[in-house]
C-alpha positions, 0 to 999 in steps of 0.5 A: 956117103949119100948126096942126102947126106952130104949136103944136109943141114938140118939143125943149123941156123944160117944168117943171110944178108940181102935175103929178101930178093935176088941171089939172097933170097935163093940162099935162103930158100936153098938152105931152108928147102934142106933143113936149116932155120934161116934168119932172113936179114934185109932192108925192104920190110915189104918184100922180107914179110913176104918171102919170110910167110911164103917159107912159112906157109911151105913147111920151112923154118925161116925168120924175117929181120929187118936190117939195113948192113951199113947200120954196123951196130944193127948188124953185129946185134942181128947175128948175136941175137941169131946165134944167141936165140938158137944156141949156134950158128953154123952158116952166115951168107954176106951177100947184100950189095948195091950198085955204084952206077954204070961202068966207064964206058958211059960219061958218068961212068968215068973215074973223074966222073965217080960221086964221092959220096956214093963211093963211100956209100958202096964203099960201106954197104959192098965192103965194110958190112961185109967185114962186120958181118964175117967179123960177128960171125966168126966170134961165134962159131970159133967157140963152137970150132965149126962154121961156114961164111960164105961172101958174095963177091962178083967176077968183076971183083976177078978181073976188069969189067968195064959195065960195072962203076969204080966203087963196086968193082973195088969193093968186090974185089975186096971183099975178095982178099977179105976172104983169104985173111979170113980164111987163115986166121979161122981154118984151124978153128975148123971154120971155112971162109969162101966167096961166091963170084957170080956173073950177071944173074937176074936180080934186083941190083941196080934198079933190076936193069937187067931186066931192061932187054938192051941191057940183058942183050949187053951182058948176055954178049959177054957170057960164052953160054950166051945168056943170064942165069936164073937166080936158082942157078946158084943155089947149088954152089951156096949150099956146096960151100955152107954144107958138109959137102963143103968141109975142106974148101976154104979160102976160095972165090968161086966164079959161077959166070957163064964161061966170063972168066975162063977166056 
């Protein structure tokens, strides 16, 4: 079969949280860029108007929704109403996340230094989101027995990273066996259940910081390429796992990260 062929997705309607920036924005523009109709879900109307008419405007077949994850019910109604308008689903991308500050080897990084309060907001947004947005998507593709959900988790999610603060690294790290359950329940309704696990990337999390070159230097030190990726660098796997390529993976957390975990 034809590479064209393989990773084909003309027809199918992909759902994608946080797709108005960063690592969503490049699912997004992957899955559109070969065929699919996208529904572009995020919190920044702005930035999603934008991006939503640039697709437009290029030939591509996208929609823009205004959502912020951890309204449960807002996000259950968006994916029905997706699924709904266009008769299927085939792929939906969990992948909006926010930081819980820096890790431990700062003072408010430490766990007696860890906001409750913003632990129960990553908690939600990383984590509890994430479940309603596999959850919402599941019911609709088991009636179709076909389906791919693919979860953005993160190598610190994998193993320990001592840049990142408690609440995201536990919440990635859920979401992380989050896939595994989901994954077993819905292979025999032929729908698989992966996680992307990416490294540091040049995105928008936490205020763009890796954009601030003291701290690309830092978390470039601890890739063994030796630098940051480029968003567009993931596109290849996104696509892979919400494709045909991708019939028979399932289960997976998948790092794209440089080398980080293979030491």
């Amino acid at each position: 079969m034809k590479a064209a062929d393989l990773f084909d997705v003309s027809g199918h309607v992909a759902f994608v949280t946080g797709a108005a920036s960063g690592l969503g924005l490049a699912m997004a523009e992957v899955m559109a860029d070969n065929g699919a109709h996208v529904v572009m879900a995020d919190i920044n109307p702005d930035t999603l108007e934008h991006h939503a008419e640039r697709l437009s405007d290029a030939g591509r077949s996208v929609e823009g929704v205004v959502l912020d994850v951890a309204d449960l019910d807002a996000l259950r109604a968006a994916i029905d109403n997706a699924a709904e308008s266009r008769g299927r689903l085939d792929a939906a991308f969990a992948n909006a996340g926010i930081s819980a500050g820096p890790g431990y080897l700062t003072e408010a990084g430490r766990i007696d230094s860890v906001d409750p309060a913003r632990w129960d907001e990553v908690v939600q947004v990383n984590l509890t989101s994430v479940f309603a947005t596999v959850q919402a998507a599941a019911r609709h593709m088991k009636r179709r027995k076909s389906g791919r959900i693919v979860v953005t988790s993160s190598i610190a999610g994998l193993k320990s990273e001592h840049l990142v603060g408690y609440a995201y690294a536990a919440t990635k790290a859920g979401v992380v066996n989050l896939v595994r359950q989901a994954a077993m329940e819905l292979a025999p309704h032929n729908v698989t259940v992966n996680a992307i696990a990416p490294g540091p990337f040049f995105t928008n999390i936490a205020g763009g910081r890796l954009n601030d070159p003291e701290a690309a230097r830092a978390f470039a030190e601890m890739v063994p390429m030796g630098r940051i990726a480029d968003t567009t660098e993931l596109q290849g796997l996104a696509l892979l796992l919400a494709s045909p390529a991708g019939s028979f993976i399932t289960g997976t957390a998948i790092p794209i990260d440089g080398g980080c975990t293979a030491g």
